[in-house]
N, C-alpha and C positions, 0 to 999 in steps of 0.2 A: 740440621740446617741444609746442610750439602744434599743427606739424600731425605726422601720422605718421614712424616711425622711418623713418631714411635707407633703411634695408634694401628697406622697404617702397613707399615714393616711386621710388626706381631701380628697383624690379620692375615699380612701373604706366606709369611713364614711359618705359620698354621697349616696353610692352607696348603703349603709345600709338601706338609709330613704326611698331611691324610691322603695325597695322589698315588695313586696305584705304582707301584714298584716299578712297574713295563713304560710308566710315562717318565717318572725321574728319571731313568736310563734315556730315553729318548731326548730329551734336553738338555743331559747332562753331555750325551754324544755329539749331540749338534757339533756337526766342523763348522758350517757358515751362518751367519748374524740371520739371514734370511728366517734358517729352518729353527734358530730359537725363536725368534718373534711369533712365527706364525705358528709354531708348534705353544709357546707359551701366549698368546691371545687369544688360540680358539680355547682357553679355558677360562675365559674373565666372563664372569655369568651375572644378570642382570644383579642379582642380589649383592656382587660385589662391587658394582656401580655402586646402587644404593647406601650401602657404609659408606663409599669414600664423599658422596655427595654428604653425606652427613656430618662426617667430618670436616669435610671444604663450609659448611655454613657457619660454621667456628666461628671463620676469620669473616671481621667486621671489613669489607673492602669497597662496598655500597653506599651513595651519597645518602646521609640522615640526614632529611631535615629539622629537627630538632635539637640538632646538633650545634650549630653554628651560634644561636644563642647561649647555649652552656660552654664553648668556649671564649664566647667574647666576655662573658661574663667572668668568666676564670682569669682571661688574660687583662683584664680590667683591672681584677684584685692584685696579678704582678705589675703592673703599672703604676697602681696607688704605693705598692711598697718599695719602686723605682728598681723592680726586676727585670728591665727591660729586654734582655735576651730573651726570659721565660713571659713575658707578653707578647714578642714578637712569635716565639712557636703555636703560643697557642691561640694567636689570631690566625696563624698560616694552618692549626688544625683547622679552624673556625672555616676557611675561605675552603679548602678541600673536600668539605661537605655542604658546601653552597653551589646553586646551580646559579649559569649565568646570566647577567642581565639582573638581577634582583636586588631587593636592597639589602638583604643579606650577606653576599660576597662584597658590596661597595662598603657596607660600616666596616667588616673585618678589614677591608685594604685602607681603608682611612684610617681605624688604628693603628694598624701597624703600617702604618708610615709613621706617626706620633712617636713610638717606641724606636723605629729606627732613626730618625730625628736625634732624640735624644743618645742614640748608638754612637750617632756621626757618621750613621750611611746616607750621606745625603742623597747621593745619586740616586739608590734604592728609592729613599724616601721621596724621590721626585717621583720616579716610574711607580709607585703604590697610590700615591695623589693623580698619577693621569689614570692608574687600572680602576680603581676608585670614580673618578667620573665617568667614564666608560662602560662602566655595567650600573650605573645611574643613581651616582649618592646624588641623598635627599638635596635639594635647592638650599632647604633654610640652612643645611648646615655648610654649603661651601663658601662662606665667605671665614666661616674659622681655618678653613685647611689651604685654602687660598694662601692664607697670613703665613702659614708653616711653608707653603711653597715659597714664598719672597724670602725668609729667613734662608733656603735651603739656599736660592740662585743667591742671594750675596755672598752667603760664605765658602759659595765655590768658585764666586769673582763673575759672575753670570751676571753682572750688574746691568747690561741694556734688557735683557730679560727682566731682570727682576724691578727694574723702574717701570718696565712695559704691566708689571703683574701689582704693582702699588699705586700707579696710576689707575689701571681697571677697577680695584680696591676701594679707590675714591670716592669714584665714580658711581659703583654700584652702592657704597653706604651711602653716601649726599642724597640719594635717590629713594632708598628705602630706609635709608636714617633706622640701619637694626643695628650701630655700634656706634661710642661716644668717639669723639674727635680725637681725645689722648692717645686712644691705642697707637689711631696715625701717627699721633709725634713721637709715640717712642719708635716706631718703626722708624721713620724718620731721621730722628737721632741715630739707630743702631746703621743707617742704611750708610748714613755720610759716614759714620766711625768704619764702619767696615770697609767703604771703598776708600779709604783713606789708607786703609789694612792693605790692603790688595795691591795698592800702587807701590805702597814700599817694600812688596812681597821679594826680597832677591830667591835669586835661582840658587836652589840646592843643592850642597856642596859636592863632590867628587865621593861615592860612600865604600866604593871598591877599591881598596888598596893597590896601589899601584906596583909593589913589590910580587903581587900575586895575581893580577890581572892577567897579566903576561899570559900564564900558564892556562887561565883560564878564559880565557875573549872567547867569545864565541863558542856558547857549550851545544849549539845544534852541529851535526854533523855537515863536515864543510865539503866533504866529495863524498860521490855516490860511489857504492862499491859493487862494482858492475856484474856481481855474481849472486850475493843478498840484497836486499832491500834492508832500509831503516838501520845498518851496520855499517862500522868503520871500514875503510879500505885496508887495516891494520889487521882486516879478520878474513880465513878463511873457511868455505866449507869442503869437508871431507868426510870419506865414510873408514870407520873399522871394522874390522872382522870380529870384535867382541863386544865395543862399545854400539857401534854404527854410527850416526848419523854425529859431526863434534866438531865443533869449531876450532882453527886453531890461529895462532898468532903468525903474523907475514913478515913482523919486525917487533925489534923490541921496544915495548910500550910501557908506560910511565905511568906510575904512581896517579890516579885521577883523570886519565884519559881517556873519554867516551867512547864506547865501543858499541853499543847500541840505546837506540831512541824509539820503541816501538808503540804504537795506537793498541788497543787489546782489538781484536777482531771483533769481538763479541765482549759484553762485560753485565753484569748483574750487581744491581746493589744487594748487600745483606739486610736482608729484611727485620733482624732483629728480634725485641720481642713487640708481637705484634698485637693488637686487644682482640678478645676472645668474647664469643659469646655466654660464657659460663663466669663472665668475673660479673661483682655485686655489681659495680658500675662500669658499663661496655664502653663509655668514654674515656679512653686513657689522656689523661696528663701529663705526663714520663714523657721528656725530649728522649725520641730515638734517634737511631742514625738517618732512617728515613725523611726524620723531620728537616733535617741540616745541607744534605746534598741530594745536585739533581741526580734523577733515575736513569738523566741519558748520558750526560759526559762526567758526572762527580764529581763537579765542583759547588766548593762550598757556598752553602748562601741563608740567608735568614729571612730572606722574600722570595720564598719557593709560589713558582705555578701550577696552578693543579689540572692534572687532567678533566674533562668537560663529563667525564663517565663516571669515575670513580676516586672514591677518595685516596686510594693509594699512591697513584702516581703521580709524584710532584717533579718539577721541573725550574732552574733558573732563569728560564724566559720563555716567551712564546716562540720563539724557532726552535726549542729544543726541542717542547712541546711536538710540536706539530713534525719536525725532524722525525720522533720518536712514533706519531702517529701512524706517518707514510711508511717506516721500515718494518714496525712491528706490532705498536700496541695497537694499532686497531682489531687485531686477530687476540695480543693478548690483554684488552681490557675486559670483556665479560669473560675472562677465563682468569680474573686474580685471584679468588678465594681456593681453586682449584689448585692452581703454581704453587701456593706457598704451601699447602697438604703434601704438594711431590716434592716439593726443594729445589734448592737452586739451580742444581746437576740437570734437573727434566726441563726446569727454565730456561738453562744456557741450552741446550739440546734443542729443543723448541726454538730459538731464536737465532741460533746457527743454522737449524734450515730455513727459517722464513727469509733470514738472507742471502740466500739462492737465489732468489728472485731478482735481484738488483745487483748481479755482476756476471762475467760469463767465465763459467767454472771449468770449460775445456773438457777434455772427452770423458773424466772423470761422471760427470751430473750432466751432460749437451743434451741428451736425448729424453731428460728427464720431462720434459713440456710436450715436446714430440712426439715419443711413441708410447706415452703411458697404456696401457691396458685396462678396459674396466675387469676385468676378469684375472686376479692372481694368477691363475692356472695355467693361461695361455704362456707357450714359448717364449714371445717377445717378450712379457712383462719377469716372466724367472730369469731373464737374462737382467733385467734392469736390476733386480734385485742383486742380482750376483756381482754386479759393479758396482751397489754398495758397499757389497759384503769386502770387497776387496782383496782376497785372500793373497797370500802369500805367490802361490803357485799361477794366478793372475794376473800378475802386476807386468809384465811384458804385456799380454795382449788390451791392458787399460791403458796405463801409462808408460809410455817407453821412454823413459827418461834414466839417466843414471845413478838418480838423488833423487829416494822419491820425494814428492812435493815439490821438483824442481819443475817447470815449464819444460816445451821442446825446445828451446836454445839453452837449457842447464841453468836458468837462474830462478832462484826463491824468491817468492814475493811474501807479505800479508795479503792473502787471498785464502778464500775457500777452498781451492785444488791446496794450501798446503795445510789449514786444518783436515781436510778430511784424511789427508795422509801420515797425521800422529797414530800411533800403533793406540788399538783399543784393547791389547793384551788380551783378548778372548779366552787364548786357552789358559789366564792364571785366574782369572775369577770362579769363586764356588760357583756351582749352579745354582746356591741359595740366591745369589747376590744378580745372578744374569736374571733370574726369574723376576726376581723382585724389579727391576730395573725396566723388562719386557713389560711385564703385565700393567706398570704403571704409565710406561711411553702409550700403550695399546688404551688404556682407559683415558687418556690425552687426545689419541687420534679421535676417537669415538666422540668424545665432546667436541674437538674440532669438527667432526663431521655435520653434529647437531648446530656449531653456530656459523657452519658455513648456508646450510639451508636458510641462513635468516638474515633482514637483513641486519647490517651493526646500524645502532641506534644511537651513538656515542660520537662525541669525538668531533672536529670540523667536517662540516658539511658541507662534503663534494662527491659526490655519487660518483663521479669516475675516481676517485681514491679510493674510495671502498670497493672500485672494481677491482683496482691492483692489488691489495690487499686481503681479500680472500681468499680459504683454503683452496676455493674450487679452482684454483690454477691446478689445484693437483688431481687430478681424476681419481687418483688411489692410494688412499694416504696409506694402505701398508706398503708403500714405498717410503714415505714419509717415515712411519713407523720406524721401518730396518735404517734409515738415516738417522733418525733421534738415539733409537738405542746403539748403533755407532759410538754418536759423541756421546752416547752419556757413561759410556764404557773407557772412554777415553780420556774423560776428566779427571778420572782418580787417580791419573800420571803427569795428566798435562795442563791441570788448572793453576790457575796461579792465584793467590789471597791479594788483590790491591789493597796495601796497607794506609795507614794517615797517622800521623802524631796526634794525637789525643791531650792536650793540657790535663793537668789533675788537679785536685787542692782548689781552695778556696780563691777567689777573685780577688782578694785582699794578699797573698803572698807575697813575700818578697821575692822567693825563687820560684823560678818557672817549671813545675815537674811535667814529664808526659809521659806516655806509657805508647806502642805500637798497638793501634787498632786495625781488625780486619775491616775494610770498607766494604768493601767488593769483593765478586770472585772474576775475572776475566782471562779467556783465552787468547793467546801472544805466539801467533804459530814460529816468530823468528826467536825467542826468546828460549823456546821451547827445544831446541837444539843444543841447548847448550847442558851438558851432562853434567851430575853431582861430585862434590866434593865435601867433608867435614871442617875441613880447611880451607875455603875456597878462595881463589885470588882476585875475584869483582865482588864488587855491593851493589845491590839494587835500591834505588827510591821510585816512587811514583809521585808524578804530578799529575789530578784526575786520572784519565783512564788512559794515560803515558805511563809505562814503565822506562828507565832510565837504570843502563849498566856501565860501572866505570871501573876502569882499573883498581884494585885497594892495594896493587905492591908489584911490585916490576914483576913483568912479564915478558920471560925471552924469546924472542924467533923462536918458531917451531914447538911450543909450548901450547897445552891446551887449554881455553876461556874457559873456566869452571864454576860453576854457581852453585849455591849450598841450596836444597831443598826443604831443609828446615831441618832436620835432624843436624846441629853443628855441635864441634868438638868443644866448643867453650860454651855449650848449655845442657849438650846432654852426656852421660859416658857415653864408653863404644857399645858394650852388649845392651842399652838402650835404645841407640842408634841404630844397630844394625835391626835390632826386631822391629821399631819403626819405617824402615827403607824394606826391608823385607815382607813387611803385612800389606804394605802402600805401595811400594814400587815394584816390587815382587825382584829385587837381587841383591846380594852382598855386596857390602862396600867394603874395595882393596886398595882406598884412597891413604897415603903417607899417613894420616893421622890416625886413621885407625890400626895400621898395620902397626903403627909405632907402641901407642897403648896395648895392643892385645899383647907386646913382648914386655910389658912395664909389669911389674910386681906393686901397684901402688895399692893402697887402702881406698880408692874410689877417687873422685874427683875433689881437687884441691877446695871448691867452693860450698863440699857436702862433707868436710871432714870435722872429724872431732880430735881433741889433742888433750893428751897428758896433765892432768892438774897438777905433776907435779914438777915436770922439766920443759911442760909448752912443746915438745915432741909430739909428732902426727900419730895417730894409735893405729892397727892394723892389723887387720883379722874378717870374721864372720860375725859368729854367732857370740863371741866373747874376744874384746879389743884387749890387743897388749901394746905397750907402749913399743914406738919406732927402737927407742934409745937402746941398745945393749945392756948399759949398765943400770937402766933403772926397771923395776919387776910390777912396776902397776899396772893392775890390769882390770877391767871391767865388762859388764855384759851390756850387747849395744842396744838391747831395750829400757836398760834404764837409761842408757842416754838418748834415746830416741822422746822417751818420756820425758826428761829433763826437756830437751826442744822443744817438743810440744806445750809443756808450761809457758818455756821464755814463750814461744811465741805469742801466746794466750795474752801473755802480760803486755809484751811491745801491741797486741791488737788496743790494746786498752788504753794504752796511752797514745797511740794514734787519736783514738774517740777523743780524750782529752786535749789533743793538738788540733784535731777540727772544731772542736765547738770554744776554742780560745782560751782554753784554761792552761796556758803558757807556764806557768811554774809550778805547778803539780804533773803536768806532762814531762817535764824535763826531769822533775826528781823519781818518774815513773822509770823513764825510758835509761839515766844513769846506775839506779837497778839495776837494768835490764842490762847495761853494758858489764855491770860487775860481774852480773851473773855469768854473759857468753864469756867471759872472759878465761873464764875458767874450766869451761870444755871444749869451748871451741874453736876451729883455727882461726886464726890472725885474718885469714882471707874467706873465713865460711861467709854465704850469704846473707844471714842475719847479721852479720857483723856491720856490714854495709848498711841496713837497713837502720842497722841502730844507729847511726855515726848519721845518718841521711837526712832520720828525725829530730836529733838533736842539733843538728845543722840549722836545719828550717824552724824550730825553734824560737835555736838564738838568735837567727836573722829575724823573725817576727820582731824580737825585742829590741831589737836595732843595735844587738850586741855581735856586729862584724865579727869580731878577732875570734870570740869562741865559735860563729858559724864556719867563718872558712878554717877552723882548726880544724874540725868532725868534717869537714867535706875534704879534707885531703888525706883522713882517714879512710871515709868510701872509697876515694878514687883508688887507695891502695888497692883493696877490694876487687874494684871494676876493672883497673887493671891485670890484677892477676886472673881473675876468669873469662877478660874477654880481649885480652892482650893492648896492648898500650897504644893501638892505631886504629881500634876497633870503633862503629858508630855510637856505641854505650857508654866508650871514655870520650868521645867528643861529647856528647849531651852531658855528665858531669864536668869537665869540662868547664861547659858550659855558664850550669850552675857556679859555680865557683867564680866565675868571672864579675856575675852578677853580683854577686857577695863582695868581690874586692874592690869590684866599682859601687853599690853605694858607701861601702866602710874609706872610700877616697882612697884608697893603698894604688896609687897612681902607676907605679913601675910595676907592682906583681900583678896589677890588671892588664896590664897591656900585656906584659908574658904571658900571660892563661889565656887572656884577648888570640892572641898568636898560636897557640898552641891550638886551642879548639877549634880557630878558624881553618889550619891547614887540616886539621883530620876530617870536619865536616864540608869542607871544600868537596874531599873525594869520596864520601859517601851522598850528597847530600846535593852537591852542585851548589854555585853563585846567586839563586835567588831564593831559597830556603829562609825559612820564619828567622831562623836560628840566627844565618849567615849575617842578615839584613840589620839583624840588633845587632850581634858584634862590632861591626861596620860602623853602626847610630854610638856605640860605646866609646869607639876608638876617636871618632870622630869631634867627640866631647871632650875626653881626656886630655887630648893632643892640644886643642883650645885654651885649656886651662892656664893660669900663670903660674909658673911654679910652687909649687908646695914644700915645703920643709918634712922632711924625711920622721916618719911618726908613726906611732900602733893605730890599728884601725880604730879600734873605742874610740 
């Protein structure tokens, strides 16, 4: 996903072994970015164009017209079955391969406003009834969608609108008399019932606790900190002599205290899996991610816009659209099938230089418009390239600043001058890895070259857009070139995964499960100073393509802002960790937690241990586990119990099947098994233990048997607690769960404790407007309402 498809990686990396011994030294030698590119592009020979074009026709990224009817058709049969999420995607596949003005893209926007009708996105479903008449649904049929429009404006209190769109209603049936008079009266009837609805609507109650507001009013940052941008004044920058570049604290900061708010610079949706041309049907069905959020800001939506070019790129309104147009895709719309063959890495590379063009990058890139060369060769154009290259031994006569990526008055912004000043770690990647990287940026410029000769055919039509947007502002894109393979060298340190909660489990649950999805990958130049920890003392969330870092535990004066890169102490051990950070980041981490473990004598980590059948004692060893206990001698080899795991898990998979498809008490007496069995080899806090306790949880809450669901979830919690410690965002979403459990089982008092408890933990990972936060809130809020209850089992 990150870098190029497999196909394409095993062709260069071939292609690496058969190169004459005197050329791999040559590239391997390269000290500047310049003399890799150019020494690895003059070997990309037509014949390896040709593969990767062949590869790139894979992906189905091309308006089909014959498309849009096999998904209206698909999204018809979810409609009939009142799947209305999955009719709404795949009318939005349907509209993505319609071109516009037809009646093609109007039926798909008129159904799915029907389906989001039914959603209760009315707003949406207004804005699909106006896209819908605008690209010119049929006449005969607007007086039915009309009707869904007046439903929508009453029930969002739009009532002079929606009298104005029943009176029109009237008027046009009285005249062509194409529908009987009743319908009017029930409308009629529903119109007075609803404005009747609306006038008695009182204003909604107060849903932020007042005890906690305090701490939290106002989660944007309230002063500018005159040294970073998008950072608390509570932070500052400085450099080490071994770490470099680290933020550190000005004063001590609190538990959930905002410390930075930043925009990604740059950001790429994960494209996911995406339909191919080798499947029996190149129409896929399957809600991806692509289907769900737009392409330019990441927000969610279920009446996505599609690009005017291709079917890929969809968007949540026409300004993002066109947003998206002007900055980038009109250069990367006939190049989608291409992008997704190199990966995200050549994407975000690619789209970090195009925006160059729309800011001013300071002496770093100034002269990039100005004195390009058509000739590599010439003086002038080696020195442009050599200001790419950036090297170490140059950075006085580029930038004179004392921080690099800082401006000439000393401060960081989100800007270009301070991406391009994250370290591309040149000399730790193989040469395997710089080549492959080269040779694919260089097979990018080449097609950019090709679709700069022409004109773009895509997209809003305004021929001075497409003048700003073409490659040919650049006279020489192996300048371009030594700029892409830069950032793409760069990413492997400095990308960040924008993540999203993910629901799981079926629509009918009673608990809310979710899992952390990758949405995106985006670059965050201010975020990106902040150096690793195993242990780290901030959490990150993102809202769209915002990342958000807030304190997770006092932080003193003069202490450094540390964020965990993904390798953490409570998911993976240390010698996992460290060969992680080391393959990826290229150093050893001599952070507390691991130094701490590497002096600990344990049996591995608490949530991967196995324990004594016969004293419940942790086992410990290698190749053959002896019991912790001194006095007791049992002992075993850790492949049979590795095989024992592997069964339970076989089993608990099996009784999940049975938990999804509602077979409620053969699932429970599966997964009780399942619990006898861990019971017996494995720790109290192993991971399956959790899992078991999770299902049987969700279970008994299917059965509307409270007392034994919240038993087994404070079972997990034990669990989640000990592997991810008792403040961590993992025991707020349990938590969570459990709240829900106590509030439908009515256990009034232990829901508002769990209420309390998950609310302060996801306050500080998660912020005050979180899905999470918002029902806790709607919970408390009900609870508190209630007349007393007499004190009772949940059953």
């Amino acid at each position: 996903m990150d870098l190029p498809v497999d196909e394409w990686k095993s062709y260069l990396f071939q292609k690496w072994t058969l190169l004459p011994k005197s050329v791999q030294v040559t590239i391997s030698k390269a000290k500047t970015l310049s003399d890799i590119f150019l020494h690895s592009s003059s070997l990309l020979q037509p014949e390896d164009e040709i593969f990767l074009k062949r590869l790139s026709r894979d992906y189905l990224v091309e308006k089909d017209p014959n498309a849009p009817l096999f998904y209206r058709e698909k999204g018809n049969n979810k409609f009939q079955e009142k799947d209305y999420t999955g009719a709404a995607v795949l009318y939005s596949k349907g509209i993505s391969h319609s071109k516009p003005n037809t009646e093609d893209i109007s039926l798909c926007y008129a159904n799915r406003s029907a389906a989001l009708f039914h959603l209760g996105q009315y707003e949406m479903c207004l804005e699909d009834i106006i896209r819908a008449q605008t690209h010119g649904y049929p006449e005969r049929l607007q007086p039915k969608m009309n009707l869904r429009k007046a439903e929508c404006l009453v029930t969002l209190g739009k009532l002079q609108e929606a009298s104005q769109t029943v009176s029109d209603l009237e008027s046009d049936f009285a005249a062509k008399q194409t529908l009987a008079a009743s319908s009017f009266q029930i409308l009629q009837k529903n119109l007075h019932r609803l404005k009747k609805k609306v006038q008695e609507k009182e204003s909604l109650p107060e849903t932020f606790p007042p005890t906690l507001a305090k701490a939290f009013e106002d989660m944007d940052l309230k002063e500018e900190n005159e040294q970073i941008s998008s950072v608390s004044p509570s932070v500052s920058l400085c450099t080490d002599p071994l770490k470099g570049r680290c933020l550190i604290a000005t004063k001590d900061i609190l538990p959930g205290e905002l410390l930075v708010k930043e925009d990604a610079f740059v950001s790429v949706l994960n494209p996911g899996e995406m339909p191919h041309h080798s499947l029996e049907n190149k129409w896929d069905t399957k809600i991806a991610i692509g289907d769900l959020y737009c392409h330019r800001c990441l927000k969610h939506t279920l009446a996505t816009v599609p690009c005017d070019g291709c079917s890929y790129a969809k968007y949540c309104s026409q300004e993002c659209m066109q947003q998206a147009w002007e900055f980038y895709h009109s250069v990367e719309c006939p190049l989608g099938a291409l992008l997704l063959t190199l990966g995200v890495f050549c994407h975000v590379a690619l789209r970090l230089t195009l925006l160059t063009r729309f800011e001013d990058v300071g002496k770093v890139t100034s002269k990039l418009r100005d004195e390009i060369s058509n000739n590599i060769s010439s003086p002038k154009s080696k020195n442009l390239v050599k200001m790419l290259n950036y090297d170490q031994e140059e950075n006085d006569e580029v930038v004179k600043t004392p921080i690099p990526g800082c401006d000439i008055s000393g401060k960081y912004e989100n800007n270009y001058n301070a991406v391009f000043n994250l370290l591309p770690h040149t000399e730790n990647h193989s040469p395997e890895h710089k080549f492959l990287c080269a040779l694919s940026v260089s097979a990018l410029c080449k097609e950019l070259e090709a679709a700069s000769s022409r004109a773009l055919a895509t997209g809003p039509n305004s021929s001075k857009l497409k003048a700003t947007v073409t490659p040919e502002l650049c006279a020489d894109l192996n300048i371009w070139g030594v700029a892409m393979l830069r950032h793409m060298l760069q990413l492997q340190c400095n990308a960040q995964a924008i993540t999203t909660l993910q629901h799981t489990g079926s629509k009918e649950s009673i608990i809310a499960n979710s899992r952390q999805v990758r949405l995106a990958t985006g670059i965050f130049p201010v975020v990106s100073l902040l150096n690793h920890s195993c242990s780290p003392n901030t959490s990150m969330s993102f809202t769209s393509t915002v990342a958000t870092i807030r304190a997770a535990q006092r932080i003193r004066k003069g202490q450094e802002i540390l964020h965990c890169y993904g390798p953490h102490q409570n998911r993976m051990g240390v010698a996992e960790r460290q060969q992680k950070l080391r393959s990826q980041y290229f150093f050893d981490c001599s952070c507390p937690a691991c130094h701490t473990e590497e002096l600990r004598t344990a049996a591995g980590p608490r949530w991967e241990a196995f324990c004594c059948n016969s004293c419940r004692t942790i086992m410990q060893g290698d190749d053959v586990l002896s019991c912790g206990n001194r006095s007791c001698t049992e002992s075993v080899s850790r492949d049979h119990l590795v095989s024992r795991l592997q069964d339970l898990q076989q089993q608990v998979g099996m009784a999940q099947k049975l938990l999804r498809s509602g077979k409620l008490e053969k699932a429970i007496q599966q997964l009780l098994r399942c619990q006898q069995d861990a019971e017996s080899f494995l720790s109290i806090e192993h991971t399956m233990v959790g899992e078991i306790e999770d299902d049987l949880a969700q279970a008994y809450a299917a059965l509307g048997d409270w007392q034994k669901s919240a038993a087994h979830l404070q079972k997990s919690l034990r669990v989640v607690e000990a592997r991810h410690g008792p403040s961590s965002v993992e025991m707020g979403h349990e938590l969570f769960k459990l709240a829900q459990v106590l509030f439908n089982g009515f256990a009034v008092p232990e829901a508002l404790n769990t209420i309390q408890k998950a609310e302060k933990i996801l306050l500080v990972h998660c912020g005050p407007w979180s899905d999470e936060i918002q029902e806790l809130q709607k919970m408390r809020s009900f609870l508190l309402d209630l007349p007393p209850i007499p004190a009772g089992p949940l059953g």
